[in-house]
gemmi code that builds the backbone of each chain (N, CA, C; Angstrom):
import gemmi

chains = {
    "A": [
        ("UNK", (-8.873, 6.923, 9.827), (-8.831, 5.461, 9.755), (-8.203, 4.898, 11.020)),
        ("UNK", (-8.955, 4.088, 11.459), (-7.901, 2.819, 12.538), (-6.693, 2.661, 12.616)),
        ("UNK", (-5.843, 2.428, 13.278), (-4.691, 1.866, 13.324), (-5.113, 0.305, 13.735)),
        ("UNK", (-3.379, -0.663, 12.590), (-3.643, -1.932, 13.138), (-2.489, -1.686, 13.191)),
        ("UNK", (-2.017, -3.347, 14.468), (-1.124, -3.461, 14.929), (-0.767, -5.198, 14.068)),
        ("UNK", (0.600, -5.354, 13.865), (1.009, -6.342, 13.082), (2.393, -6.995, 13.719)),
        ("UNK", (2.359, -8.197, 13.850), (3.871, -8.756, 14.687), (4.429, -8.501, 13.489)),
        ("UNK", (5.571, -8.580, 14.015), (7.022, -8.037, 12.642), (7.440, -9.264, 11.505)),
        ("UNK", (7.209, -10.128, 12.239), (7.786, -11.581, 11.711), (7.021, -12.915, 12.003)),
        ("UNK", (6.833, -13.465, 11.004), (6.465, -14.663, 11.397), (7.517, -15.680, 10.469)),
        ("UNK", (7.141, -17.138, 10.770), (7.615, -18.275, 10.055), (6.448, -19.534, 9.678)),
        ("UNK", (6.527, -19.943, 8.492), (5.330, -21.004, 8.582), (6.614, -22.473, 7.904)),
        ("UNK", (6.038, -23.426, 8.124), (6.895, -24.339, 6.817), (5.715, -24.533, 5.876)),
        ("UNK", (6.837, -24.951, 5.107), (6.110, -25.485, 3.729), (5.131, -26.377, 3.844)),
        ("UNK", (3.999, -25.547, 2.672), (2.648, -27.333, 2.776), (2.174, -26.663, 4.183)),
        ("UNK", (2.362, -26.112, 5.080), (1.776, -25.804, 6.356), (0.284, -24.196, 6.013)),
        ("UNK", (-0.095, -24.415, 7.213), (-1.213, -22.985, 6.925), (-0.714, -21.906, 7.791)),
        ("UNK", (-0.340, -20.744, 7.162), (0.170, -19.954, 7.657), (-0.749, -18.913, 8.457)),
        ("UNK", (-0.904, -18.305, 9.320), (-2.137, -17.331, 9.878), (-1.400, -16.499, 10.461)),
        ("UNK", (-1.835, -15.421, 9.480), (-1.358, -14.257, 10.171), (-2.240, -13.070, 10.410)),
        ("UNK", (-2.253, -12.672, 11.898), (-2.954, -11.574, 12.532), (-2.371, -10.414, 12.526)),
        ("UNK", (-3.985, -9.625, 12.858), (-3.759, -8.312, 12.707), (-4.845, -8.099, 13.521)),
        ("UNK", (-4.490, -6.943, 14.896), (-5.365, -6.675, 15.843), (-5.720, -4.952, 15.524)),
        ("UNK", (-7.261, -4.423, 15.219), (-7.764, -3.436, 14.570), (-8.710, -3.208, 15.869)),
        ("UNK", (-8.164, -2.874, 17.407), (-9.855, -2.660, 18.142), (-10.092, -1.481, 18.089)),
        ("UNK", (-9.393, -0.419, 17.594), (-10.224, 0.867, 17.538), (-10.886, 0.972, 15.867)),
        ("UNK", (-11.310, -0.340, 15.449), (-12.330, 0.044, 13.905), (-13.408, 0.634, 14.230)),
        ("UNK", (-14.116, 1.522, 13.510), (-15.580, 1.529, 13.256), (-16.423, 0.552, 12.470)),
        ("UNK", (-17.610, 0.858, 12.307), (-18.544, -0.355, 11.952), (-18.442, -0.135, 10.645)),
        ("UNK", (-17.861, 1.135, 9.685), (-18.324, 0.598, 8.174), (-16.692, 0.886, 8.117)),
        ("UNK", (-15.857, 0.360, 8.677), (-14.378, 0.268, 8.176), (-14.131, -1.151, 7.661)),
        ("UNK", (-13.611, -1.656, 6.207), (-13.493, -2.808, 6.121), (-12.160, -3.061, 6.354)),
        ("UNK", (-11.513, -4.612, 6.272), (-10.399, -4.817, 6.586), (-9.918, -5.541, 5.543)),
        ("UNK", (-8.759, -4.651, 4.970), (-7.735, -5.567, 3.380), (-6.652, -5.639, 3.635)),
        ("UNK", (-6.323, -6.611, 3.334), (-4.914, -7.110, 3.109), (-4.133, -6.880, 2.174)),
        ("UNK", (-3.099, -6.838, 2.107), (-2.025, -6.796, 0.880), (-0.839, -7.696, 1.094)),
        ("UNK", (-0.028, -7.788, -0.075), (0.862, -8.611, 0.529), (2.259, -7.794, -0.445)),
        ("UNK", (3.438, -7.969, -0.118), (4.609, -7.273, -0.604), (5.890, -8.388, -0.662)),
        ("UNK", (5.820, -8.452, -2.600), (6.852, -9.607, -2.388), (8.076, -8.690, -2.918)),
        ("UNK", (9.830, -8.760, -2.398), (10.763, -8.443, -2.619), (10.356, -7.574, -3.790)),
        ("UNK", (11.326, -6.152, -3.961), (11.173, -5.396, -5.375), (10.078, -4.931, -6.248)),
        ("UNK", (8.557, -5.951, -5.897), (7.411, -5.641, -6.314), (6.617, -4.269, -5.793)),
        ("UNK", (5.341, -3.993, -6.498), (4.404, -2.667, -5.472), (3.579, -3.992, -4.777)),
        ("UNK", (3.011, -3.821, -3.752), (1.893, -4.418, -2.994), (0.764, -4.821, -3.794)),
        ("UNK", (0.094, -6.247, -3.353), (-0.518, -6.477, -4.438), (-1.759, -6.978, -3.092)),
        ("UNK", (-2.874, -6.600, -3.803), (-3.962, -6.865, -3.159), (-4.672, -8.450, -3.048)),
        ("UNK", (-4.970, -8.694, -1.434), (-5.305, -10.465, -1.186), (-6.948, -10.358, -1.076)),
        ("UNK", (-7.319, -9.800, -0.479), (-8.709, -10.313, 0.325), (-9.013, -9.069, 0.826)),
        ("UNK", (-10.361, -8.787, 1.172), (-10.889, -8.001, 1.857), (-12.028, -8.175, 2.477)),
        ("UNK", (-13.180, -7.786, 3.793), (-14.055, -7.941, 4.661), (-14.458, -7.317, 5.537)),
        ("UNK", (-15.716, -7.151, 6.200), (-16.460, -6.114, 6.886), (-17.053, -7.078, 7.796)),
        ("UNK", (-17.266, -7.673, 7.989), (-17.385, -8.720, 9.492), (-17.641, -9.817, 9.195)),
        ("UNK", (-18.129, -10.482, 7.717), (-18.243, -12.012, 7.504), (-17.180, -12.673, 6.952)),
        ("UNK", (-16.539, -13.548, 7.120), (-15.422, -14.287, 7.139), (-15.390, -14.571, 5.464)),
        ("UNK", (-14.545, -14.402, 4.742), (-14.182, -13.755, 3.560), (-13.294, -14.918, 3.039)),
        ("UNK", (-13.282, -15.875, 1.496), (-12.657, -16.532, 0.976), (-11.967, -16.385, -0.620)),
        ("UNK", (-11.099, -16.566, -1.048), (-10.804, -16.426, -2.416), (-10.428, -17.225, -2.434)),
        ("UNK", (-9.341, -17.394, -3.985), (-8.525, -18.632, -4.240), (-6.996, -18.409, -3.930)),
        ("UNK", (-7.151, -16.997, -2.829), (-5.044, -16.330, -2.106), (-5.505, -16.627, -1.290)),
        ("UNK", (-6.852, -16.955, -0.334), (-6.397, -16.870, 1.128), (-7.794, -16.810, 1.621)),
        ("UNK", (-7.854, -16.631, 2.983), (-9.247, -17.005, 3.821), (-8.775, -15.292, 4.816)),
        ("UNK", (-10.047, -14.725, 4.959), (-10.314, -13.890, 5.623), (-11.331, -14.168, 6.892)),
        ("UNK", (-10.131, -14.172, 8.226), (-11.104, -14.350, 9.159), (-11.372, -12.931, 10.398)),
        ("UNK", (-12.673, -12.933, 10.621), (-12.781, -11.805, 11.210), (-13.698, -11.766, 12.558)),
        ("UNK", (-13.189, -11.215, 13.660), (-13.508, -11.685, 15.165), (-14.837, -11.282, 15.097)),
        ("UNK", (-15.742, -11.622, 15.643), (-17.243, -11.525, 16.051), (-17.500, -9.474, 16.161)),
        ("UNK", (-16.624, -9.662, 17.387), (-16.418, -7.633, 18.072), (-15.526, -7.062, 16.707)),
        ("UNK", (-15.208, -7.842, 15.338), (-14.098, -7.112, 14.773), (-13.230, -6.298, 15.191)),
        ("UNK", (-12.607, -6.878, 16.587), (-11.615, -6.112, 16.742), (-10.279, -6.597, 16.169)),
        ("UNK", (-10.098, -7.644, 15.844), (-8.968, -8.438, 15.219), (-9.710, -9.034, 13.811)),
        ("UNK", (-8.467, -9.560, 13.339), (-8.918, -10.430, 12.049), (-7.359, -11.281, 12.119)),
        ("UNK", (-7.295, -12.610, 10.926), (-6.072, -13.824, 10.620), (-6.513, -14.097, 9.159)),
        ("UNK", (-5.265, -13.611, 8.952), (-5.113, -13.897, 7.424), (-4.655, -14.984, 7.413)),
        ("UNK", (-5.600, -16.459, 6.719), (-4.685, -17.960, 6.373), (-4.267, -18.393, 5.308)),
        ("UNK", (-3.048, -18.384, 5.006), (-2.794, -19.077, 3.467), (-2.948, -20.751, 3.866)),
        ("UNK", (-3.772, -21.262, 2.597), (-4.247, -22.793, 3.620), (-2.554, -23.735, 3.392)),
        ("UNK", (-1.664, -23.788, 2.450), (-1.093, -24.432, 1.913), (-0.068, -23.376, 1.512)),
        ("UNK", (0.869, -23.244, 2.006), (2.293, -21.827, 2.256), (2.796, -22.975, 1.376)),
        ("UNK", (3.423, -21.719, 0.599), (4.784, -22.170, -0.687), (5.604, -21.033, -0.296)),
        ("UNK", (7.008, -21.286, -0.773), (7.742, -20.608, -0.910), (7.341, -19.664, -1.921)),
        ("UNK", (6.982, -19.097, -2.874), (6.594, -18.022, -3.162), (5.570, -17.368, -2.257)),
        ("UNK", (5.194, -17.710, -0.807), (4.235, -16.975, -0.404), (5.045, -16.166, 0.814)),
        ("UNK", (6.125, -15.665, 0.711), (7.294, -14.917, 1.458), (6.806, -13.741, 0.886)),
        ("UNK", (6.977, -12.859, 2.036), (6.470, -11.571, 1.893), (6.307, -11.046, 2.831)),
        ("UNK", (6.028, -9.420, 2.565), (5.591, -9.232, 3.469), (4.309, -8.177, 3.666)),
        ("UNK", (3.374, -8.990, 4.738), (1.498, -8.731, 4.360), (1.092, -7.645, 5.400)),
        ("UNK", (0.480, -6.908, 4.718), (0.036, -5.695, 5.476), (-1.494, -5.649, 5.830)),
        ("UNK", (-1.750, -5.411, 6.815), (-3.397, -5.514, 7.038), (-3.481, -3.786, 7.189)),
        ("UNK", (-4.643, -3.371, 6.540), (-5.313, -2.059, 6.880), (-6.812, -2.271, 7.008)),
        ("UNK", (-7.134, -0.938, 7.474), (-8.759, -0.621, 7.801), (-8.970, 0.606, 6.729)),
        ("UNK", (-10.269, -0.010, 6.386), (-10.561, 1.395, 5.590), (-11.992, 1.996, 5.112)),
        ("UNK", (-12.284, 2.924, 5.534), (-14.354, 3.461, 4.874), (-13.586, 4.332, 3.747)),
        ("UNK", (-14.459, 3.866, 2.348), (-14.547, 4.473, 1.140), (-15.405, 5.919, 1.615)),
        ("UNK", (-14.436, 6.927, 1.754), (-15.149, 8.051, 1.689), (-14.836, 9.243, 0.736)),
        ("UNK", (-15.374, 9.736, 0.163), (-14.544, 10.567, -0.948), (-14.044, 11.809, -0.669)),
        ("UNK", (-12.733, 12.047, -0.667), (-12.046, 12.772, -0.588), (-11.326, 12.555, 0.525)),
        ("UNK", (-11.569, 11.460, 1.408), (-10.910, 11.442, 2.548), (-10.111, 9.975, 2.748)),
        ("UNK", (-9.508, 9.546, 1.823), (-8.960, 8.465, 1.181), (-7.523, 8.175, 2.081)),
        ("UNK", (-7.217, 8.548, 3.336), (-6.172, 8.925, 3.936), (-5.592, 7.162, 4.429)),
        ("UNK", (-4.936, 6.571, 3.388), (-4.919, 5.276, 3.874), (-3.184, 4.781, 4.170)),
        ("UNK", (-3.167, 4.555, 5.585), (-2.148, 4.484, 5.822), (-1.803, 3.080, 6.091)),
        ("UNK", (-0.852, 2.213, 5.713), (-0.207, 0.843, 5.738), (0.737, 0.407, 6.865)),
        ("UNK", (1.359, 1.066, 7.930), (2.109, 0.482, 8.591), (3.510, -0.274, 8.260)),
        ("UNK", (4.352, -1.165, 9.029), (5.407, -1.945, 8.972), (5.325, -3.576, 8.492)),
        ("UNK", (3.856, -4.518, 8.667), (3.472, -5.274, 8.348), (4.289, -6.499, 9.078)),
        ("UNK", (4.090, -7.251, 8.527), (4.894, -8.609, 9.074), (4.917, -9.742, 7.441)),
        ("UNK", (6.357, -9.870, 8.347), (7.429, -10.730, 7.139), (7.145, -11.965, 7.379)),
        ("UNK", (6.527, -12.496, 6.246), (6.643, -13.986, 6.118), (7.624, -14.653, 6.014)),
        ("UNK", (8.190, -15.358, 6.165), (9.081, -16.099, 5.417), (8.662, -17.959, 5.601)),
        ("UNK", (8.529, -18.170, 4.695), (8.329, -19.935, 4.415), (9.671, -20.981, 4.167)),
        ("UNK", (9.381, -21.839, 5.181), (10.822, -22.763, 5.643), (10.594, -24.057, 4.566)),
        ("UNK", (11.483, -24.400, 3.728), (11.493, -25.615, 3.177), (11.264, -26.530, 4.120)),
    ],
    "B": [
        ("UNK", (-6.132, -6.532, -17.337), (-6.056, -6.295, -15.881), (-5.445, -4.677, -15.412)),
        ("UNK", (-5.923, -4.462, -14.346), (-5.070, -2.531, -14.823), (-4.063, -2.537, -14.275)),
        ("UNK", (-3.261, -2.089, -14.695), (-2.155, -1.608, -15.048), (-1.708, 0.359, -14.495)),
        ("UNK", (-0.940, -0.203, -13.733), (-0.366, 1.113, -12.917), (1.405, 1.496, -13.407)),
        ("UNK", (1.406, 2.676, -13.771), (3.003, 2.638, -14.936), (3.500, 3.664, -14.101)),
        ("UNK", (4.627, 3.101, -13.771), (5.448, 4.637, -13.120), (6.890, 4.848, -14.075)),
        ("UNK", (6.683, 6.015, -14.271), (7.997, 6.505, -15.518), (9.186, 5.767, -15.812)),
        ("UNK", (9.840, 6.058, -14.149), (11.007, 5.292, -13.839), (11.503, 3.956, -12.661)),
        ("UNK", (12.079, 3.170, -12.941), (11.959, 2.395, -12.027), (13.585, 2.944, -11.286)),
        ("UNK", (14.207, 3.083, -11.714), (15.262, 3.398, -11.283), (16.422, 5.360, -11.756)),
        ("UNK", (16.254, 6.080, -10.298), (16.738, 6.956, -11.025), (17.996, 7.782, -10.164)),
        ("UNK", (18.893, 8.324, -10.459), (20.163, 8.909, -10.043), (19.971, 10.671, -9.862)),
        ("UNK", (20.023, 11.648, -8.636), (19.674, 12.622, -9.025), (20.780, 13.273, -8.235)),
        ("UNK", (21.056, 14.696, -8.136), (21.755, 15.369, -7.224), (21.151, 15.976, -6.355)),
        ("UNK", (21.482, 16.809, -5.279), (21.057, 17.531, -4.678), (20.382, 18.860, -5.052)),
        ("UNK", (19.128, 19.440, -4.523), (19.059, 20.822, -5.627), (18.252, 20.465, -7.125)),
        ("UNK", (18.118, 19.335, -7.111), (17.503, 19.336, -8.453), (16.239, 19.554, -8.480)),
        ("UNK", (15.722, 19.889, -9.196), (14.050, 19.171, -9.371), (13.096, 17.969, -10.064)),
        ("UNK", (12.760, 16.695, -9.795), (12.847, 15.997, -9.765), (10.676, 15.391, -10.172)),
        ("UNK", (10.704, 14.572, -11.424), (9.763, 14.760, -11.375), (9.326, 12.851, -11.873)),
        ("UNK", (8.530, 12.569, -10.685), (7.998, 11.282, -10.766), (6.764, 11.103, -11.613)),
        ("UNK", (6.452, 10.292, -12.363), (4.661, 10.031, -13.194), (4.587, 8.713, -12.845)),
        ("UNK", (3.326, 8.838, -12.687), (2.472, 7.517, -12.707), (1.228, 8.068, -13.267)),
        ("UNK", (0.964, 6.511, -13.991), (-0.187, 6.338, -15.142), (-0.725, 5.768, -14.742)),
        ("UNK", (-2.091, 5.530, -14.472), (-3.468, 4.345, -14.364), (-3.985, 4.492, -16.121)),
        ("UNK", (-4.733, 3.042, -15.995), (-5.387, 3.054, -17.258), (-6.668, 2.392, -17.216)),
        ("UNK", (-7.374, 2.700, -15.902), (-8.725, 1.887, -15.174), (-9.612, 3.189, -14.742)),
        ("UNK", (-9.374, 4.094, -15.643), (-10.341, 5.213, -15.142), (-10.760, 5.023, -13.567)),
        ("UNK", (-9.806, 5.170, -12.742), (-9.843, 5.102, -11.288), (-10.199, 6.301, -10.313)),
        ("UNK", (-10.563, 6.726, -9.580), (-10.866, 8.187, -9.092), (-9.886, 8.775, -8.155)),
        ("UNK", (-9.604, 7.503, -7.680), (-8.256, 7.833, -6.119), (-6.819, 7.829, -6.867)),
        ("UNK", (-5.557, 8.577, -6.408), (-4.484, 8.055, -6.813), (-3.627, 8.402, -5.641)),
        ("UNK", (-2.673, 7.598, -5.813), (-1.904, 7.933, -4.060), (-0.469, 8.053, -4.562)),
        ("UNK", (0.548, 8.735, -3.529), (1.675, 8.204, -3.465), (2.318, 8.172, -2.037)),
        ("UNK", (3.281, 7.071, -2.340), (3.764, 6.141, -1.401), (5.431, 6.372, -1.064)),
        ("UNK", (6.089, 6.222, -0.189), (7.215, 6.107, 0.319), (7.515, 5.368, 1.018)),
        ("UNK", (8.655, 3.986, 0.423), (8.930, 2.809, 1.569), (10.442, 3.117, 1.944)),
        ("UNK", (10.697, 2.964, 2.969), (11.793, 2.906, 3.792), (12.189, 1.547, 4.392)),
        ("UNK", (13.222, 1.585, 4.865), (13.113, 0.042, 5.642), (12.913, 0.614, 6.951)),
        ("UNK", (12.198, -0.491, 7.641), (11.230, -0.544, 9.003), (10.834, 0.416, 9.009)),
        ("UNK", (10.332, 1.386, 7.714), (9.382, 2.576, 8.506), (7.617, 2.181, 7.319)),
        ("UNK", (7.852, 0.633, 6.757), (6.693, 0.869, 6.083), (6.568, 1.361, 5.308)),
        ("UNK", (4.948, 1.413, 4.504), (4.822, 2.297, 3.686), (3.873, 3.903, 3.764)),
        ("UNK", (4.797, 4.916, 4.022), (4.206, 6.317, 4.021), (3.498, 6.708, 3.361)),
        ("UNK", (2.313, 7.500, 3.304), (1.434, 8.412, 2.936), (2.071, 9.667, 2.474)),
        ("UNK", (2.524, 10.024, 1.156), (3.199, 11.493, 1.272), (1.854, 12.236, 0.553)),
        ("UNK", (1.113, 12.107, -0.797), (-0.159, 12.684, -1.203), (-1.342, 11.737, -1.282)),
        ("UNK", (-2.546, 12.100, -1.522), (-3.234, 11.159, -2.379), (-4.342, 12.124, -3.635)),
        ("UNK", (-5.353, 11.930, -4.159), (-5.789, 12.454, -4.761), (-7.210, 11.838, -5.260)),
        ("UNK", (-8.391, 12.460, -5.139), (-9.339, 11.610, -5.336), (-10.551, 12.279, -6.174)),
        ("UNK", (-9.555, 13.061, -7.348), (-10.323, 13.771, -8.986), (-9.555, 14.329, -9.354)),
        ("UNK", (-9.554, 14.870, -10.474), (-8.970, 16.050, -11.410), (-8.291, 17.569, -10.479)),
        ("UNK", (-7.195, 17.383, -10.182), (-6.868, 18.655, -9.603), (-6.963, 18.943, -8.247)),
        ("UNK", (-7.783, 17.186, -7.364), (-7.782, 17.737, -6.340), (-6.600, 17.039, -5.592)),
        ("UNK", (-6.021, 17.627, -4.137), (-4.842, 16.339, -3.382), (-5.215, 17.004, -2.494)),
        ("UNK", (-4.725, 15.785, -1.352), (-4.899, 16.413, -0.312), (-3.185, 15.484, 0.719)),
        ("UNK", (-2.963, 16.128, 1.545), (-1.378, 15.772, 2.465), (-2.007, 14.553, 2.983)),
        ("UNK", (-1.034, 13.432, 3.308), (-0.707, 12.319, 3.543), (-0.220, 12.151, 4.754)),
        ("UNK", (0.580, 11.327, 5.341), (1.180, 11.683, 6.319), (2.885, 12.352, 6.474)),
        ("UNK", (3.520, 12.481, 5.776), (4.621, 13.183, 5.014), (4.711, 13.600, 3.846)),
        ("UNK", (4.045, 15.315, 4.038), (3.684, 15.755, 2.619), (4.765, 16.790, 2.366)),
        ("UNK", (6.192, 17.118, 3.399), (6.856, 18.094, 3.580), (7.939, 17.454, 2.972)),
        ("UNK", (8.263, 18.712, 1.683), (9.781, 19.019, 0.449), (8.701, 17.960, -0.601)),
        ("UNK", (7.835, 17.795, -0.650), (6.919, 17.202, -1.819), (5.780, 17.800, -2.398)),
        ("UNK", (5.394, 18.309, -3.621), (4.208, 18.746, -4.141), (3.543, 17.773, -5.083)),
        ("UNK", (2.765, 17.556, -5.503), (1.675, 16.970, -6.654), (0.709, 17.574, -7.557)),
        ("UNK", (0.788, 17.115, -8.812), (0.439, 17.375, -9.530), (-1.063, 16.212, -10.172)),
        ("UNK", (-2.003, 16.730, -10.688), (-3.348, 16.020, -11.441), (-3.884, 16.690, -11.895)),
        ("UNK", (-3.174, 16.836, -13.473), (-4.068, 17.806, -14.540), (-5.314, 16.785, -15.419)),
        ("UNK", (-5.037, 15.734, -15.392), (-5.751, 14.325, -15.817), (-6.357, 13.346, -15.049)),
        ("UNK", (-7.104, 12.701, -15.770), (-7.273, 11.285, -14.227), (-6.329, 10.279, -13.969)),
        ("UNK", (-6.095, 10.322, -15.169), (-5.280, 9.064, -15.495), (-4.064, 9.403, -15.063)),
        ("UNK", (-3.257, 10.445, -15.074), (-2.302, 10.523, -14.357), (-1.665, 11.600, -13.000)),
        ("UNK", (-0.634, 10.917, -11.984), (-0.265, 11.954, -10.979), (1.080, 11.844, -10.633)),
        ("UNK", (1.263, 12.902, -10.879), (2.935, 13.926, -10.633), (3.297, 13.950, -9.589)),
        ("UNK", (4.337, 12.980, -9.425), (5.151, 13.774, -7.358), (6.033, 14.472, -7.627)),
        ("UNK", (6.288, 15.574, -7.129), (7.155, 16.382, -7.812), (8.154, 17.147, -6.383)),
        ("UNK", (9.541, 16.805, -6.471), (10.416, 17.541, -5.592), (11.044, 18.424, -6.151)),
        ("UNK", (10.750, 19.547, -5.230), (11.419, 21.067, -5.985), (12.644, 21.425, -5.883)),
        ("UNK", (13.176, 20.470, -4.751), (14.792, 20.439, -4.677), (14.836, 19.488, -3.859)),
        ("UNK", (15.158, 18.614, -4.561), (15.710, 17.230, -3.745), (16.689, 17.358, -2.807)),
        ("UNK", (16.634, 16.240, -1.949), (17.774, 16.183, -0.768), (18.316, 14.834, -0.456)),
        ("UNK", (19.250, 14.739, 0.400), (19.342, 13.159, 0.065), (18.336, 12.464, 0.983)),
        ("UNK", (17.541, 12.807, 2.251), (17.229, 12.176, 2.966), (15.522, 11.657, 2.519)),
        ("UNK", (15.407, 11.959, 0.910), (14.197, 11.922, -0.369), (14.726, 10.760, -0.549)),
        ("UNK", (15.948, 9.952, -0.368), (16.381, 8.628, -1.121), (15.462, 7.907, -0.629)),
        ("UNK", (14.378, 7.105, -1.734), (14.078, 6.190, -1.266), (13.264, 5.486, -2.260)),
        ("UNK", (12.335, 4.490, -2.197), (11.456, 3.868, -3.159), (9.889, 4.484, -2.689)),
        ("UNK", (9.635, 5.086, -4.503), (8.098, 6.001, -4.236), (7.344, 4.614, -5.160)),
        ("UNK", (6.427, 4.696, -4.633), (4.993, 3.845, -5.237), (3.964, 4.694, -5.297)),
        ("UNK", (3.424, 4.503, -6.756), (1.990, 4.930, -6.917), (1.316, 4.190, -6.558)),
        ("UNK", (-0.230, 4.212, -5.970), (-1.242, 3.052, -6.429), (-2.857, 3.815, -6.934)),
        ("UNK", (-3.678, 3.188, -7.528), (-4.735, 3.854, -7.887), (-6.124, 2.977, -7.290)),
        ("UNK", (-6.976, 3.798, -7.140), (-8.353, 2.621, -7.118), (-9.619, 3.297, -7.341)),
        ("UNK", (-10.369, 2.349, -7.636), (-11.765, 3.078, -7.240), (-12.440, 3.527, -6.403)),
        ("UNK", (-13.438, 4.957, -6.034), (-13.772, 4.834, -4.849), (-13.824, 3.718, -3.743)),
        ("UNK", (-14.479, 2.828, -4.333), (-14.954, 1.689, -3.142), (-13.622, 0.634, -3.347)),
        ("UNK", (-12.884, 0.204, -4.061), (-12.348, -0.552, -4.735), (-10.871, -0.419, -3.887)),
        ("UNK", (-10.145, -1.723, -4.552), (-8.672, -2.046, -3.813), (-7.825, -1.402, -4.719)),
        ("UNK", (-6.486, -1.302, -3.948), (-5.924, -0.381, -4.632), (-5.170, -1.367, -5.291)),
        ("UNK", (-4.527, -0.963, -6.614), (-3.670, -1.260, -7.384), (-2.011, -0.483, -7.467)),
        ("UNK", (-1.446, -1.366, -7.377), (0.257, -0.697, -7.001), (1.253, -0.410, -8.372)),
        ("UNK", (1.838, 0.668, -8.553), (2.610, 0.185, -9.504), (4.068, -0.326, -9.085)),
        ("UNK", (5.012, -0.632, -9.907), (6.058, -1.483, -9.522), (7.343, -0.444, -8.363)),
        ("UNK", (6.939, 0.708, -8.801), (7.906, 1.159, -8.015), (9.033, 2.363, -8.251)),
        ("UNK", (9.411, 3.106, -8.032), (10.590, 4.127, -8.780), (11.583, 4.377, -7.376)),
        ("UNK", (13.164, 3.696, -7.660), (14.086, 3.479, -6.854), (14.666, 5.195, -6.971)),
        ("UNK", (14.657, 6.076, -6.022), (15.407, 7.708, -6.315), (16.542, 7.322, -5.537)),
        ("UNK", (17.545, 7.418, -6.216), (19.062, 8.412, -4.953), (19.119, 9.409, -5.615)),
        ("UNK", (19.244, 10.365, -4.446), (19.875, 11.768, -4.427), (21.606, 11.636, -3.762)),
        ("UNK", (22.124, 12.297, -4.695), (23.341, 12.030, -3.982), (23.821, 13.473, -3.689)),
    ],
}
model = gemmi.Model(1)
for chain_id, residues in chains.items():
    chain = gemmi.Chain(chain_id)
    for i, (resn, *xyz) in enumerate(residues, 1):
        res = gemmi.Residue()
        res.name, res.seqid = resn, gemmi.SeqId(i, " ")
        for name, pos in zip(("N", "CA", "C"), xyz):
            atom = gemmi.Atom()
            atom.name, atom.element = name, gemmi.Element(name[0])
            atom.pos, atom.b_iso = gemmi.Position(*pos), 0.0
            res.add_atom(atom)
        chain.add_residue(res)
    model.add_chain(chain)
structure = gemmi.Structure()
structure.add_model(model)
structure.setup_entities()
């Protein structure tokens, strides 16, 4: 699997859209890209995921560079419960070779 | 919604012991992993497992073995703990193609 690279920290305020990147240029073409997010004491809980078309739910917007070498995770409207901290990975469903590694991620934290 | 159960959330051990973690899925899932968080080192790869009996090493699979006599469940198992094992293990499970699901967590000191 790819390695991504993740800034350590960010800050958004409140009511603001938070975007947070994650630069993936050594992906392959059937590696998709998921997010997770990690709030205090919890296990990681899964946001979004995508393979090169720009990806929406009702947690967040998945955006993904043309070359997929990067992607920005946007929360449109940051609350204080959206502190955490979000991990981007790459990953091809292959069986038996499930070797999925998460990294250090980057810490949200949301400013009243 | 599925549901990922790990035995203990919190546990006290000595040195020398043997030490045995479970986690349960209940989503007939095929993959099962386990996890090791540290502070600033992320979350580690120590096994994963993706059927009945099979695992394969993670990225720190050393003073750790695993167990999958079932689907539904997988064993991390330390044969003699140490203290530098202190830490928070996470299961998660998924489907082949599918996202993974986390369970809450099991806090170990070895003292």
């Amino acid at each position: 699997d790819a390695k991504t690279t993740q800034p350590p920290s960010m800050d958004c305020a409140e009511g603001r859209a938070a975007n947070l990147p994650c630069n993936h240029s050594t992906i392959s073409g059937n590696e998709y890209v998921y997010w997770y997010r990690q709030i205090h004491s919890q296990g990681p809980q899964y946001i979004i995921h995508g393979l090169k078309n720009n990806e929406t739910n009702e947690m967040a917007s998945l955006i993904i560079t043309e070359d997929r070498k990067s992607s920005t995770l946007i929360l449109p409207h940051a609350t204080l419960r959206d502190t955490a901290v979000y991990y981007c990975i790459v990953r091809v469903p292959d069986f038996g070779n499930e070797k999925l590694t998460f990294g250090t991620g980057t810490r949200l934290t949301i400013i009243p | 919604d599925v549901k990922v159960t790990q035995s203990s959330r919190y546990l006290v051990k000595r040195t020398g012991e043997k030490v045995f973690l479970e986690c349960v899925q209940d989503m007939d899932h095929e993959n099962m992993f386990w996890y090791r968080q540290d502070p600033g080192l992320g979350l580690r790869l120590i096994y994963f497992s993706y059927d009945v009996k099979m695992k394969e090493k993670g990225d720190i699979p050393e003073g750790y073995s695993v167990s999958r006599e079932k689907k539904e469940r997988f064993s991390l198992i330390l044969e003699s703990a140490s203290t530098n094992q202190t830490s928070m293990y996470l299961c998660a499970s998924s489907k082949y193609d599918g996202e993974l699901f986390f369970g809450e967590g099991s806090r170990l000191t070895v003292l």
